[in-house]
N, C-alpha and C positions, 0 to 999 in steps of 0.2 A: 575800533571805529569801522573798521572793513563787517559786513556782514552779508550772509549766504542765505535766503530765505526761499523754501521752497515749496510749493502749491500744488493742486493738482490731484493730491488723496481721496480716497474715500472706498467705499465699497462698491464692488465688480461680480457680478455673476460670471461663475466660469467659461470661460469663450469671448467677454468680453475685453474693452480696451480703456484705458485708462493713457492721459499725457501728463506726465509730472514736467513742473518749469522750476528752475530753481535761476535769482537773478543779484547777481554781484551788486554792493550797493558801499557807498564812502569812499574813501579816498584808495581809488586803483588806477595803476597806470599801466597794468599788461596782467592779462588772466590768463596763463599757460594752460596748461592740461587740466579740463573739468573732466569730474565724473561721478557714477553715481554706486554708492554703497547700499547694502541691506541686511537687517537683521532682525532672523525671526528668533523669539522665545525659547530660550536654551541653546541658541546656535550663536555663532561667532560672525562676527562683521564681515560679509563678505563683497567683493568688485565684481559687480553686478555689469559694468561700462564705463568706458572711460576714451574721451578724443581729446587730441591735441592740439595745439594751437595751427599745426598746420591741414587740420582735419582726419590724421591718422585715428583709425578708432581700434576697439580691442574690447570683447564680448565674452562674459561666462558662456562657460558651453551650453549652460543649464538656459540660457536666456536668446542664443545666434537663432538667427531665421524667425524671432517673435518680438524683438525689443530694436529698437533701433533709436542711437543718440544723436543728436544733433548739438549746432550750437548758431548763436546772434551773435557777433561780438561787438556789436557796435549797443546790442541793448546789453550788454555782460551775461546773457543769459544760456542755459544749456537746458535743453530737453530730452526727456527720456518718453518714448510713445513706446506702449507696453500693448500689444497686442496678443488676443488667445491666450488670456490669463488664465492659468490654475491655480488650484487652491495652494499647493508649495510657496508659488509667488507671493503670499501674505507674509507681510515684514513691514517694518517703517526704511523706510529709504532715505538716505540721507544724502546731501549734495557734500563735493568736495570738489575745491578747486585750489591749485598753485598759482598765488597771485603776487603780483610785484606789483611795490607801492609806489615805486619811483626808479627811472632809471637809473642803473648801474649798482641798484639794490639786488639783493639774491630772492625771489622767491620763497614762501613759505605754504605751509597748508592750512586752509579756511576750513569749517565745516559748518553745515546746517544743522537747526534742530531736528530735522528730521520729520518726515509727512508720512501717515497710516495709509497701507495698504490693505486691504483685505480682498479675499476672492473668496466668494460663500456662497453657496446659492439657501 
């Protein structure tokens, strides 16, 4: 029921920026730690960013000083504002979050379909 949908894709000439939104949807009662994943074509999934529910965040190195995560929690939503993209950065990016369905339940992990990235000129 729980679903992670996220927007914001598309193609980017390099230098430019791009805001992916990705927004919690069904039955949740606490979304812990969102963040966001990547993977390009023959590479492996990699943690792209990711903040916690008390705002702690944590950055590829490949991504510190040009990406920056936020989050809404009252709209369940986490953003990823991708600034000074390069071509590297083309990947489909996926949303994931640690979401509790009810209190005194544990936590599990969501994940989105995933939204296309490309940086081409």
């Amino acid at each position: 029921q729980v679903q992670l949908v996220e927007s914001g894709g598309g193609l980017v000439q390099p230098g430019g920026s791009l805001r992916l939104s990705c927004t919690g949807s069904g039955s949740i009662f606490s979304i812990n730690t969102m963040g966001w994943y990547r993977q390009a074509p023959g590479k492996q999934r990699e943690l792209v960013a990711a903040i916690t529910g008390g705002g702690s965040t944590n950055y590829a190195d490949s991504v510190k000083g040009r990406f920056t995560i936020a989050r809404d929690n009252a709209k369940n939503t986490v953003y990823l504002q991708m600034n000074s993209l390069k071509p590297e950065d083309t990947a489909v990016y996926y949303c994931n979050a640690d979401i509790q369905r009810w209190t005194g339940l544990r936590g599990r992990d969501y994940w989105g379909k995933g939204t296309q990235v490309t940086v081409s000129s």
